[in-house]
MIZA-671468 format. One record per atom (N, C-alpha, C): atom name; x, z, y; residue in one letter; chain. Coordinates in steps of 0.02 Angstrom, whole numbers, plus 50000, padded with zeros to 5 digits. Layout:
% residues N
(CA, (X, Z, Y), a, A)
...
This chain:
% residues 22
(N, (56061, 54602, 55500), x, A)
(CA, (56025, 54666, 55511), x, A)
(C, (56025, 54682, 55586), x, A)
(N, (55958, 54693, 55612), x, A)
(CA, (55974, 54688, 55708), x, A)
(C, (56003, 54802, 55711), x, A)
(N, (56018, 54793, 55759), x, A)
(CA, (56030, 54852, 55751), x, A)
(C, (55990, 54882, 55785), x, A)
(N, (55949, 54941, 55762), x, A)
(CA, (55891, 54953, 55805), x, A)
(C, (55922, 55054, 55815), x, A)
(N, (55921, 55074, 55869), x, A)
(CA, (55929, 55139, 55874), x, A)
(C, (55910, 55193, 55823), x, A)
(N, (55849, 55174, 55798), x, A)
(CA, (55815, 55204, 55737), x, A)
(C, (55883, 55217, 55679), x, A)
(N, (55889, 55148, 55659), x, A)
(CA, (55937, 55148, 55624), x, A)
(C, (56004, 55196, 55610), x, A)
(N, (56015, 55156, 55679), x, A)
(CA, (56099, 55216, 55674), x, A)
(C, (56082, 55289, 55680), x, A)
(N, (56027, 55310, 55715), x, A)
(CA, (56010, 55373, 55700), x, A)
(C, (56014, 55418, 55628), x, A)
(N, (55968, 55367, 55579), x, A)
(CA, (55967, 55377, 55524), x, A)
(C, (56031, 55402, 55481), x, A)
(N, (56097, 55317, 55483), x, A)
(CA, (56138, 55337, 55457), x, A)
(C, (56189, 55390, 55476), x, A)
(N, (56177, 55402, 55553), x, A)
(CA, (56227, 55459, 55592), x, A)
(C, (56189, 55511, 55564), x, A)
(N, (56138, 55535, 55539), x, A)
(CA, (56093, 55587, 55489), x, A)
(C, (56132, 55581, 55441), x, A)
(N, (56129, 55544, 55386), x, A)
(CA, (56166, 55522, 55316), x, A)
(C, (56234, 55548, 55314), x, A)
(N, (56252, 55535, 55360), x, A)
(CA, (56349, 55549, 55361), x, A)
(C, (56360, 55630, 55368), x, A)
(N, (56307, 55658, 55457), x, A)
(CA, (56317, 55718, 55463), x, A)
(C, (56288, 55765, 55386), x, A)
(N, (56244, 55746, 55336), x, A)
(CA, (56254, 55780, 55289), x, A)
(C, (56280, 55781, 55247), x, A)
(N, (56335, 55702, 55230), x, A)
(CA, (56380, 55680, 55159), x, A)
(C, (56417, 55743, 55206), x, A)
(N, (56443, 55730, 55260), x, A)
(CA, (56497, 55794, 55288), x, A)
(C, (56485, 55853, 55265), x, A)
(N, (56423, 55896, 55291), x, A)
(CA, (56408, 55959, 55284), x, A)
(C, (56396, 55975, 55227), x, A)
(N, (56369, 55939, 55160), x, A)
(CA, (56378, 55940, 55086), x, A)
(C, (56430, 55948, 55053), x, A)
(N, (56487, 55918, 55095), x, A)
(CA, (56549, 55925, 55048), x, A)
(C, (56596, 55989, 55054), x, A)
């Protein structure tokens, strides 16, 4: 999987809301 900035953006999105959800 190349790592493209897009990406980690995405999952640093994903996390900051598993966080703020819980």
């Amino acid at each position: 999987m190349p790592r493209s900035p897009l990406l980690r953006s995405a999952v640093a999105v994903a996390i900051a809301l598993v966080f703020s959800t819980s």
